[in-house]
N, C-alpha and C positions, 0 to 999 in steps of 0.2 A: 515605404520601407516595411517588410514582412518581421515579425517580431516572434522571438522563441516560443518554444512549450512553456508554458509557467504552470507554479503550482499555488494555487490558492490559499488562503490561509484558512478558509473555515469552509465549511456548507454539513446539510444533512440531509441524511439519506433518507430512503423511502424505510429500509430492510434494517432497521436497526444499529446505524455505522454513524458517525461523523466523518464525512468525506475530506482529503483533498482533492482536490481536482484538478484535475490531469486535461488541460483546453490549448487547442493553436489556437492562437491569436494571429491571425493573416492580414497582412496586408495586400494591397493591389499586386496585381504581376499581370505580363504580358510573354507573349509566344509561345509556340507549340510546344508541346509536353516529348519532348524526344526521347524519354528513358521506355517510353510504349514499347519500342523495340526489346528491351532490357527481358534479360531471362530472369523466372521467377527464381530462381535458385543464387541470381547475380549482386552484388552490391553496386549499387547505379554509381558513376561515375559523376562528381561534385555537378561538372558541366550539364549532365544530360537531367540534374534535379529539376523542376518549377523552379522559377526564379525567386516565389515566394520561401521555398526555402533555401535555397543557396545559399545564400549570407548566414541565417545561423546556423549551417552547417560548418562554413568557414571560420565563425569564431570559436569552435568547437562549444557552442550553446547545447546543441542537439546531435544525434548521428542518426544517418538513417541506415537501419539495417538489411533493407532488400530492397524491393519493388516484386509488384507481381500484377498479372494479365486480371483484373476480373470479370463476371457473367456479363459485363454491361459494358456491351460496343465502345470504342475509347475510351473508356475511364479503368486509368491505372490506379493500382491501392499502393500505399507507402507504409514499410513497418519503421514509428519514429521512437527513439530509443533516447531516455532522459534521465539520469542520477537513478538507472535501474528499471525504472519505469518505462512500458511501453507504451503507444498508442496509433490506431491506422487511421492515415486520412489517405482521402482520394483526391486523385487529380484530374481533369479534363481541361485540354485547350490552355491552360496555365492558371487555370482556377483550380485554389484547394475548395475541399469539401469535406465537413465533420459531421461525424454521424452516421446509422444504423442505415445499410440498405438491404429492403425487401424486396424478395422477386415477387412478378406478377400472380406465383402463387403462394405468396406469405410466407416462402419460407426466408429466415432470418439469416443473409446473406454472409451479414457482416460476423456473427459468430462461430459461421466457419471458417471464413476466413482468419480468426482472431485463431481458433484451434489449429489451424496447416501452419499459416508464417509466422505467430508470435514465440518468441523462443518461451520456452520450459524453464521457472526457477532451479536451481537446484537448492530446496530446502533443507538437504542435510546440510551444506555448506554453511549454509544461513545458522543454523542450530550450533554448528560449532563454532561460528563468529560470536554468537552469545553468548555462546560460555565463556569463549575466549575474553566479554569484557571486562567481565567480575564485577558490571554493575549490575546483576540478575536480581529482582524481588521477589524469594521465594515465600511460595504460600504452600503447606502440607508438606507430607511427610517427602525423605528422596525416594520410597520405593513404591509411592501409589504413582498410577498413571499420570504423564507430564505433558500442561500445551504449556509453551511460547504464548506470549500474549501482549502484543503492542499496545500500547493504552498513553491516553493524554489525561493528565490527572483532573482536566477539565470537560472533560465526553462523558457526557451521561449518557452513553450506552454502553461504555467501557463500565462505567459505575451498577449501572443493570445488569451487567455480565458477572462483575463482582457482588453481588446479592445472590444472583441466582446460584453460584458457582460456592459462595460459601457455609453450605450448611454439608457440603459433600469435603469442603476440606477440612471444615470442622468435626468430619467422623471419618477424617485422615484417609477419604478416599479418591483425593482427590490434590496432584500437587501443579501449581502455577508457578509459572516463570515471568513474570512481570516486566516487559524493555520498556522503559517510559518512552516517551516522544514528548514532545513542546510544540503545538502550531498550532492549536484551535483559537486561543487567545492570545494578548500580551501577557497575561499571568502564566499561560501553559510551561512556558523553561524555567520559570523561578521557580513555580510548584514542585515540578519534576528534580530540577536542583537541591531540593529543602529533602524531599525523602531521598536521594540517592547518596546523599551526605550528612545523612541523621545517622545518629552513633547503632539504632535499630530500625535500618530500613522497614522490614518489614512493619515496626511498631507505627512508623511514619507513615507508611500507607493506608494503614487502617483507620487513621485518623483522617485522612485526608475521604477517605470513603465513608467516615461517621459522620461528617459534619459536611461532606456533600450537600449544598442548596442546590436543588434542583429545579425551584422557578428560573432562577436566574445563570445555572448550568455551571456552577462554580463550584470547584474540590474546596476539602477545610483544612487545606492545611496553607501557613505563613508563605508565601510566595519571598524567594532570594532575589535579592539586587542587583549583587553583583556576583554572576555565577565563575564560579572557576573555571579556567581554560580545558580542563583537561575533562570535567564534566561536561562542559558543553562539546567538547569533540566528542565523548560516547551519546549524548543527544544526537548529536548531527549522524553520527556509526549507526545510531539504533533509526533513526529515519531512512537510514540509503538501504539499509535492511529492509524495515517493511514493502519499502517501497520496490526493493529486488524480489521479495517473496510476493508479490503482486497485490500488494494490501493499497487500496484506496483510499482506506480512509480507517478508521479505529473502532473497535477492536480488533485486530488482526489475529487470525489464533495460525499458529504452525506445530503439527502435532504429526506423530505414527497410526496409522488406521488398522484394523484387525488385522491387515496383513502385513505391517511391518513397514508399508509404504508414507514416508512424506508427502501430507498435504497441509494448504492452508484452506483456510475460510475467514471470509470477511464479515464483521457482523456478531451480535447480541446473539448466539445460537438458542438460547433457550433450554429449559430445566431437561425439556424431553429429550433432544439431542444431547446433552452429558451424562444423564440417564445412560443412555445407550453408547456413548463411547466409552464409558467404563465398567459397562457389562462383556462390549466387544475386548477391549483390551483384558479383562481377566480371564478369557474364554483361554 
């Protein structure tokens, strides 16, 4: 029996992130991959899928949003589409297949394809679902430059990000929007719950970044028990977010670039790159 996309609860990255992880879990399957025929512009039709995904497609676990032809003689690529999240696997003879394919001359197959068929966030949309939750943790003034910034109050490179990031918003050059998430640990939702319902969010996060242990990768602030319903739905909101603005894993930043353009970036960017998006932004 072939089993959904799931999403992990922890891993880490090479680039400075704490990952989810975005993996098919395939089971066996049999017969010809019939969706070959399928135009790349086509949404395959439940029947003409692999068998191994069929069934979670049927219980609406997953969607798949196209199919397309690639370099490589019978094998079809699948764009799979999960709580926002995308991911391509390939098919041949009714075997899935995950992972990066290189042509014979190194070029990196699989990332063009990820730029033709994966759909484009729309990160302004994202930005005003944020505001719209009125759980935002502002750091700095409203009129210095602003990122979005997914964080699990238990990711220490979210925590690295808020080091680096605070001696610029300390000379109010600099302002953060803070979406917590919950998923690295079992403390990650209580933490996240304790500052978004402290009477001074902001004051609660600072603390949870002051008393950061970082052997053991743990925010300082009192982890909640029993979180409220209505917090843990802007958790779960701020997760299908990251996860629509194509954040893997935490720190997520979603921000305007010198030209006015919505992008994100995954990842601890470092003192040098805020350096320079806040010289780009006052140009």
């Amino acid at each position: 029996m072939s089993q959904p996309i799931s999403i992990a609860r922890r891993g880490y990255g090479l680039l400075g992130t704490c990952l989810v992880t975005f993996a098919l879990l395939a089971g066996p399957s049999a017969g010809a991959l019939a969706a070959d025929n399928a135009s790349s512009t086509d949404k395959p039709a439940v029947a003409d899928l692999p068998k191994a995904l069929q069934q979670s497609v049927k219980s609406g676990q997953l969607e798949v949003v196209r199919s397309f032809k690639t370099d490589v003689p019978g094998l079809t690529g699948y764009v799979l589409s999960q709580s926002g999240q995308h991911q391509i696997v390939y098919s041949e003879n009714g075997y899935l297949i995950v992972g990066r394919i290189v042509s014979p001359d190194g070029k990196n197959l699989s990332a063009a394809y990820t730029e033709k068929y994966v759909p484009k966030p729309d990160l302004a949309k994202i930005a005003q679902q944020l505001e719209a939750t009125g759980h935002l943790v502002q750091q700095g003034p409203d009129k210095a430059p602003k990122i979005y910034v997914f964080a699990d109050p238990n990711c220490i490179y979210c925590h690295k990000f808020s080091d680096q990031a605070a001696p610029l918003v300390k000379n109010n050059k600099l302002q953060l929007q803070w979406a917590m998430v919950g998923f690295l640990k079992d403390t990650s939702a209580g933490r996240a719950a304790a500052i978004l319902t402290a009477d001074d969010p902001a004051k609660a996060f600072a603390k949870n970044e002051a008393g950061f242990d970082e052997a053991s990768e743990s925010g300082g602030i009192k982890p909640i028990e029993d979180i409220d319903a209505d917090i843990q739905n802007v958790l779960d909101a701020h997760a299908k977010q990251m996860a629509a603005a194509g954040g893997s894993g935490t720190p997520t930043l979603v921000y305007k670039d010198a030209q006015g353009k919505w992008q994100s970036k995954v990842g601890a960017p470092g003192r040098d790159w805020l350096n320079s998006f806040i010289e780009s932004a006052q140009k």
